[in-house]
PDB file of N, CA, C, O and CB in Angstrom:
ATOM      1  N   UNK A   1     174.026 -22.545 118.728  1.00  0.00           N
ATOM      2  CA  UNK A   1     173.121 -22.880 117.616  1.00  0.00           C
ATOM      3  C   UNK A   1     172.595 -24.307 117.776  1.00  0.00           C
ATOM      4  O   UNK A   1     171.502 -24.818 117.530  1.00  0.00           O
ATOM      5  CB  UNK A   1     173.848 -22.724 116.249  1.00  0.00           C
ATOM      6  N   UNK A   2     173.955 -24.862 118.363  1.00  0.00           N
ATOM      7  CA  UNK A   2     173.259 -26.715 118.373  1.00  0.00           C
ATOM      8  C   UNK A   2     171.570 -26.773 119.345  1.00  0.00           C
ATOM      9  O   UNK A   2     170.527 -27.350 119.036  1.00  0.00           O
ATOM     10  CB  UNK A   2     174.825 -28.122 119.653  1.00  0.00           C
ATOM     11  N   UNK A   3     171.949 -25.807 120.730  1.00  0.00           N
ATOM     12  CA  UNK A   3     170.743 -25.870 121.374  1.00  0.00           C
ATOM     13  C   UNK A   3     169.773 -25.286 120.859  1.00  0.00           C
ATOM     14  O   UNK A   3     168.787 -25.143 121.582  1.00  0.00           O
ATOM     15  CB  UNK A   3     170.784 -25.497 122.465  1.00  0.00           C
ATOM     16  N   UNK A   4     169.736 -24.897 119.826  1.00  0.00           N
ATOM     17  CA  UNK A   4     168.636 -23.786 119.278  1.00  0.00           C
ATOM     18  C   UNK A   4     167.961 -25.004 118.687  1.00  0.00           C
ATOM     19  O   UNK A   4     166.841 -25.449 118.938  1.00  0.00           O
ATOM     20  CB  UNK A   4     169.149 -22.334 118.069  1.00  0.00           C
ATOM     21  N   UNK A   5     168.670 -25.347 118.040  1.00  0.00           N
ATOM     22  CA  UNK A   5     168.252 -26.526 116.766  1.00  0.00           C
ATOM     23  C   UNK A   5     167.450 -27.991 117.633  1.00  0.00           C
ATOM     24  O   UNK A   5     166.579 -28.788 117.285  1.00  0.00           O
ATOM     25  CB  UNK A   5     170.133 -27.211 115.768  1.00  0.00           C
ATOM     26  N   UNK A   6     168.170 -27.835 118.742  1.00  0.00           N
ATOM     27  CA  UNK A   6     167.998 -29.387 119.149  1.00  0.00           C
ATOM     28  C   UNK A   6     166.214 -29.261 119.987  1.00  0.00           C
ATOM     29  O   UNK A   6     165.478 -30.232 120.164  1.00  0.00           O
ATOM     30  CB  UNK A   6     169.653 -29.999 120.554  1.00  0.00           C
ATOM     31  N   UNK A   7     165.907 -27.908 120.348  1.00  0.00           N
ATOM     32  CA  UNK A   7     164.797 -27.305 120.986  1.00  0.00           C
ATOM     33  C   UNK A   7     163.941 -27.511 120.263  1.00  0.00           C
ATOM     34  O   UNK A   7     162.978 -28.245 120.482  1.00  0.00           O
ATOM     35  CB  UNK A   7     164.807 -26.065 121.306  1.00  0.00           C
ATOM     36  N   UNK A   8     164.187 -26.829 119.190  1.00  0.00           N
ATOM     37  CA  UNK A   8     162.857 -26.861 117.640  1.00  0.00           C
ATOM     38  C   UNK A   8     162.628 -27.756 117.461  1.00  0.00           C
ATOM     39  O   UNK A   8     161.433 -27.970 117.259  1.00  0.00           O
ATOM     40  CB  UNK A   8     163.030 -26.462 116.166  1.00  0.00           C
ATOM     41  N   UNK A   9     163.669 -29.024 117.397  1.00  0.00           N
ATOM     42  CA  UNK A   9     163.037 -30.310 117.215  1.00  0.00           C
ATOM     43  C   UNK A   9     162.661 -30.869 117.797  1.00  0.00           C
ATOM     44  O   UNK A   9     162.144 -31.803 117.184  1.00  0.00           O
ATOM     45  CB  UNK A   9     163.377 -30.993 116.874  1.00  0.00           C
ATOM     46  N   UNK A  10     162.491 -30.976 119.263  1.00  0.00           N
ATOM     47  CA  UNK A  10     161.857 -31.716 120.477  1.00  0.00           C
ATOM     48  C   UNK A  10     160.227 -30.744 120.175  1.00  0.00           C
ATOM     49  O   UNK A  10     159.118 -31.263 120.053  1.00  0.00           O
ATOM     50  CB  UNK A  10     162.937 -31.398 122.391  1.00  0.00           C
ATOM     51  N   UNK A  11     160.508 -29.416 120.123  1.00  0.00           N
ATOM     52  CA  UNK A  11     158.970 -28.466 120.193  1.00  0.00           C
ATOM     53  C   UNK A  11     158.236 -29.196 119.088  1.00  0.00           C
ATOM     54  O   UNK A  11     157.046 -29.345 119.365  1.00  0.00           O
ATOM     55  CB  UNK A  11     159.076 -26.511 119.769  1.00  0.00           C
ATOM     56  N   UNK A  12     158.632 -29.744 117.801  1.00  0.00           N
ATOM     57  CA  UNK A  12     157.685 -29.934 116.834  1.00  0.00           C
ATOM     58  C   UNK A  12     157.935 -31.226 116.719  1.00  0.00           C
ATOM     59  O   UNK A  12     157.211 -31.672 115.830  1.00  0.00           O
ATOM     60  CB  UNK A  12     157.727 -29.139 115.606  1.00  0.00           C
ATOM     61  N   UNK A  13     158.825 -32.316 117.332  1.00  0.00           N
ATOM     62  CA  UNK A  13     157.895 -33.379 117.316  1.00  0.00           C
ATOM     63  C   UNK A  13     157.016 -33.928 118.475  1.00  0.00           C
ATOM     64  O   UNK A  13     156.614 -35.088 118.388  1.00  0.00           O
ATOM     65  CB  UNK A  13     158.564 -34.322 116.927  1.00  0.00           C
ATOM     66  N   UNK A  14     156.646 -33.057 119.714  1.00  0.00           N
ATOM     67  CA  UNK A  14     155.871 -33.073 120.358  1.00  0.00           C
ATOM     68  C   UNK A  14     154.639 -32.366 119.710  1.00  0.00           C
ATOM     69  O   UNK A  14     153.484 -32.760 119.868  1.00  0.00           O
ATOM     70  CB  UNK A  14     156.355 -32.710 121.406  1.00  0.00           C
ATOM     71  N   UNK A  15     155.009 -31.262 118.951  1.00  0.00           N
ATOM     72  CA  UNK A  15     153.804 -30.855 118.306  1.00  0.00           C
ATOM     73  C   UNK A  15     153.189 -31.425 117.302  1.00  0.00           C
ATOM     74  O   UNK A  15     152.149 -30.959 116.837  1.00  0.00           O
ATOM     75  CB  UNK A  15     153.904 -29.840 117.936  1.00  0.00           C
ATOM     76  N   UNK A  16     153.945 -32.844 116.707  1.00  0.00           N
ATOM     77  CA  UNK A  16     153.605 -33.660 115.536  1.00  0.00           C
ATOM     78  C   UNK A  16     152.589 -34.736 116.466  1.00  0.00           C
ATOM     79  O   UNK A  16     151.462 -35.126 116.160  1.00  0.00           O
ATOM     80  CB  UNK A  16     155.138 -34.418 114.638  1.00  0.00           C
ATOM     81  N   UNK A  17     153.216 -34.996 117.426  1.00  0.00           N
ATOM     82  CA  UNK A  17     152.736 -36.668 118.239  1.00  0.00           C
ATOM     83  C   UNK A  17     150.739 -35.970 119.070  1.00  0.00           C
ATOM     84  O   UNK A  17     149.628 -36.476 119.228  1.00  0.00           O
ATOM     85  CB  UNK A  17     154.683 -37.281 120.391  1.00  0.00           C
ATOM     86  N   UNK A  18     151.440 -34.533 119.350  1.00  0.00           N
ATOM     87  CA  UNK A  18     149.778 -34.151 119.677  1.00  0.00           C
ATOM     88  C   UNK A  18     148.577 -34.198 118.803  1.00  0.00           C
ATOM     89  O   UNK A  18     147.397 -34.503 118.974  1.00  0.00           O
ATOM     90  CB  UNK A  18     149.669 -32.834 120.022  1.00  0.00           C
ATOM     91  N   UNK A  19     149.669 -33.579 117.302  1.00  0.00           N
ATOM     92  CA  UNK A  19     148.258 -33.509 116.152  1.00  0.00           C
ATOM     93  C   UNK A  19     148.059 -35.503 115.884  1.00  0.00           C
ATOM     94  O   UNK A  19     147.040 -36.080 115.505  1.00  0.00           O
ATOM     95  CB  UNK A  19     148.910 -32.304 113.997  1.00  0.00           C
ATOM     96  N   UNK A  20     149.021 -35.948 116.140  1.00  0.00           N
ATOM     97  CA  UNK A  20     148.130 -37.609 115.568  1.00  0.00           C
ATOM     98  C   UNK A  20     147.283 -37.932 116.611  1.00  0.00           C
ATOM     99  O   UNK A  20     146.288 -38.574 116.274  1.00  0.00           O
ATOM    100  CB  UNK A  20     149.199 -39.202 115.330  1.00  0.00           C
ATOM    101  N   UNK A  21     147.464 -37.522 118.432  1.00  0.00           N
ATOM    102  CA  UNK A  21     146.475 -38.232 118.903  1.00  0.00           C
ATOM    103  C   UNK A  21     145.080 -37.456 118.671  1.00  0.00           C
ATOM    104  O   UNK A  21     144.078 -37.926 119.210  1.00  0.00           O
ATOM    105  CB  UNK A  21     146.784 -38.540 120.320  1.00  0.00           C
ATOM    106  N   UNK A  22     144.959 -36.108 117.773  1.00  0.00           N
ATOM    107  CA  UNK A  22     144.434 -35.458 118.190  1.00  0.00           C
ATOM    108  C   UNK A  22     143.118 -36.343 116.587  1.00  0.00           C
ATOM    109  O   UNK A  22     141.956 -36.741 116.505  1.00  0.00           O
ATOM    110  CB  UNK A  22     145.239 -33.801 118.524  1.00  0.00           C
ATOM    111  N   UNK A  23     144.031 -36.246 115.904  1.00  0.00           N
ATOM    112  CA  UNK A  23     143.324 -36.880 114.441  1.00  0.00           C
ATOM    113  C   UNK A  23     143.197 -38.607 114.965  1.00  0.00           C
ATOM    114  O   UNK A  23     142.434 -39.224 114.222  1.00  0.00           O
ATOM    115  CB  UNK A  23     144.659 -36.631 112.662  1.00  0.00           C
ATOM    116  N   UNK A  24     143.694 -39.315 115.893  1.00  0.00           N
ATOM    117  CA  UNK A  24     143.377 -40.524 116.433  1.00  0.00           C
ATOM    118  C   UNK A  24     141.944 -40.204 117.368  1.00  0.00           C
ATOM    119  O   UNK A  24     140.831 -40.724 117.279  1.00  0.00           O
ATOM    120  CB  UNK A  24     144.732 -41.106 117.304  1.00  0.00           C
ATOM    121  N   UNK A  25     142.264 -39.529 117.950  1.00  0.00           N
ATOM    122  CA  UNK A  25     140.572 -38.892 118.968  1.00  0.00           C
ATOM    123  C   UNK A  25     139.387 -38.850 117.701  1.00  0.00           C
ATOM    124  O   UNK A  25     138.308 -39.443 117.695  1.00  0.00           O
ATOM    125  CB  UNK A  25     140.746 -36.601 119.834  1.00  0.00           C
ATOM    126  N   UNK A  26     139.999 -37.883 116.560  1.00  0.00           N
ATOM    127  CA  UNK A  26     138.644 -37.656 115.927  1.00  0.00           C
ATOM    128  C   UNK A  26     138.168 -38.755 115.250  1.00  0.00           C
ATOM    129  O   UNK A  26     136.992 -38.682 114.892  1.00  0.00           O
ATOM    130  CB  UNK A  26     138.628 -36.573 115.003  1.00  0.00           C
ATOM    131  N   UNK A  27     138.801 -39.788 114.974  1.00  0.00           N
ATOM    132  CA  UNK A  27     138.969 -41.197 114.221  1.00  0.00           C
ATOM    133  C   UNK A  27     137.761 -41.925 114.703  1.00  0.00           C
ATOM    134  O   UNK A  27     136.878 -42.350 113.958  1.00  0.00           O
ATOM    135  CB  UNK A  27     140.432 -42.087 114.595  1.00  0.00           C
ATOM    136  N   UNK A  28     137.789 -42.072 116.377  1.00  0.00           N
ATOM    137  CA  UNK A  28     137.318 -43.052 117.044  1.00  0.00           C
ATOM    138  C   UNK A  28     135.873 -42.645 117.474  1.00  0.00           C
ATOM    139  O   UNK A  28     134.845 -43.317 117.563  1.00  0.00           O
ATOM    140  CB  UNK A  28     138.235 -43.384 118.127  1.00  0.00           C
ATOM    141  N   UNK A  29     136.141 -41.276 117.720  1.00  0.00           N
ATOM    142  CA  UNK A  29     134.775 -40.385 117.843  1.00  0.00           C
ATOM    143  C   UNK A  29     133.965 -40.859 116.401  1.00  0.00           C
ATOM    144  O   UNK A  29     133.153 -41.784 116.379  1.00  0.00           O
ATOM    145  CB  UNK A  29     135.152 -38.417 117.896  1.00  0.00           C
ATOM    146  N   UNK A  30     134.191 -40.374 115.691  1.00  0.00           N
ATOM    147  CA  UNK A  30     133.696 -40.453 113.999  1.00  0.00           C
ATOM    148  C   UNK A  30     133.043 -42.366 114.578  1.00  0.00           C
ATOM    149  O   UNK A  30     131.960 -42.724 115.042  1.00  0.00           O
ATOM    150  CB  UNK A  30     135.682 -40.275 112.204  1.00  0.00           C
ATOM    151  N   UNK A  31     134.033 -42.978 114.319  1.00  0.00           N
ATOM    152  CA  UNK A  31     134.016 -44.366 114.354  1.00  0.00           C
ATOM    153  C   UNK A  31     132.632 -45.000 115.282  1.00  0.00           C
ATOM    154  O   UNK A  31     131.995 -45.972 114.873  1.00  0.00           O
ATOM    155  CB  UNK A  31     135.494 -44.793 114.987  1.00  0.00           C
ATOM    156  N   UNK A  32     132.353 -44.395 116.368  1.00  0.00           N
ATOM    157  CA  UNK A  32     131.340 -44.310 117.755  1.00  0.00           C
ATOM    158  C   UNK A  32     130.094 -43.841 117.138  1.00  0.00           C
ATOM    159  O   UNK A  32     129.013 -44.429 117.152  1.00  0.00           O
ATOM    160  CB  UNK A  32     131.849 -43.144 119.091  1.00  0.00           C
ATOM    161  N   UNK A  33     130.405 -42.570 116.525  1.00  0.00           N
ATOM    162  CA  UNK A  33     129.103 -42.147 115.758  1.00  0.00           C
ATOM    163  C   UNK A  33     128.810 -43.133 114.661  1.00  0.00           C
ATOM    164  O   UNK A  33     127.633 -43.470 114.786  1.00  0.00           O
ATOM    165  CB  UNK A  33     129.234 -40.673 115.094  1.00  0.00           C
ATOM    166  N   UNK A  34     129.214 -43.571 113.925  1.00  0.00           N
ATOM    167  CA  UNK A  34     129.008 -44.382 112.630  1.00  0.00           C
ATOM    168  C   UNK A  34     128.118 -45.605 113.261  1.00  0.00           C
ATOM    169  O   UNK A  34     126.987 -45.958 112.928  1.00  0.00           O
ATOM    170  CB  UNK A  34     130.594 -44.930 111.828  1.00  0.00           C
ATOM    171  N   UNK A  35     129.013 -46.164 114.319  1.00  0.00           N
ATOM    172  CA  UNK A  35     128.089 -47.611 115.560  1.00  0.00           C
ATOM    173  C   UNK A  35     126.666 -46.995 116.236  1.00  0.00           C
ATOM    174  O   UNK A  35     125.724 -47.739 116.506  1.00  0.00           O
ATOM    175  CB  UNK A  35     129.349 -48.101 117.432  1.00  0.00           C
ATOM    176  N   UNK A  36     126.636 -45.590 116.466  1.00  0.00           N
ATOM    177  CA  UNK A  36     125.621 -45.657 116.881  1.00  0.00           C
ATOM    178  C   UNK A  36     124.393 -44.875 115.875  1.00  0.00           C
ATOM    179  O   UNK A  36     123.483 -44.417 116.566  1.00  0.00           O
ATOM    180  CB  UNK A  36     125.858 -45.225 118.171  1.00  0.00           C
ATOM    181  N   UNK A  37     124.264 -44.708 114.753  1.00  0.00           N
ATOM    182  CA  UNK A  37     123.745 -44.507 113.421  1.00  0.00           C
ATOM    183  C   UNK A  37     123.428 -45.800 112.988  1.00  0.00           C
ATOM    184  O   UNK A  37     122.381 -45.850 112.342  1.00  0.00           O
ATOM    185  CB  UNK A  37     124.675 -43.809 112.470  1.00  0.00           C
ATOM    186  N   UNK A  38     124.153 -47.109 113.186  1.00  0.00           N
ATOM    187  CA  UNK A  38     123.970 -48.291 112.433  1.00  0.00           C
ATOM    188  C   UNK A  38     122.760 -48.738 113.443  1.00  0.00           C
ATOM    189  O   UNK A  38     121.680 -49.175 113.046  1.00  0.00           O
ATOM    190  CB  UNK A  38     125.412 -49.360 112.246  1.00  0.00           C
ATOM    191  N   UNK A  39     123.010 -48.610 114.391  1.00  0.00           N
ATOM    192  CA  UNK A  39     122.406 -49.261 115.898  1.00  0.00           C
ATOM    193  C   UNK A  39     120.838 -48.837 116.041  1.00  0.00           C
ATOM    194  O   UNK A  39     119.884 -49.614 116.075  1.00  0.00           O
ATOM    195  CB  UNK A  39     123.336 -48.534 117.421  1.00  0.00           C
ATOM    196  N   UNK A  40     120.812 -47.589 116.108  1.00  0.00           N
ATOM    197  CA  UNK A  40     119.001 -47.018 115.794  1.00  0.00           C
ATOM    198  C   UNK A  40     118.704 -47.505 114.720  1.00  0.00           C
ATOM    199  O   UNK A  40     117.586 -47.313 114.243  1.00  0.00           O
ATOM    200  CB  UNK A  40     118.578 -45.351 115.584  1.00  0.00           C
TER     201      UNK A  40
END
């Protein structure tokens, strides 16, 4: 059971650290568009 447990938690906080770079990507994207809207 310990390895069961100890799996799930490595699977979902790798699956936590993907969704922040993934909401950090859309951040900066967003952020790029906003600079180049100000810029024209």
């Amino acid at each position: 059971v310990g390895q069961i447990e100890d799996f799930l938690y490595q699977l979902e906080d790798s699956f936590l650290k993907t969704k922040k770079l993934r909401t950090a990507r859309r951040q900066k994207t967003k952020m790029k568009r906003l600079q180049t809207v100000q810029q024209s």
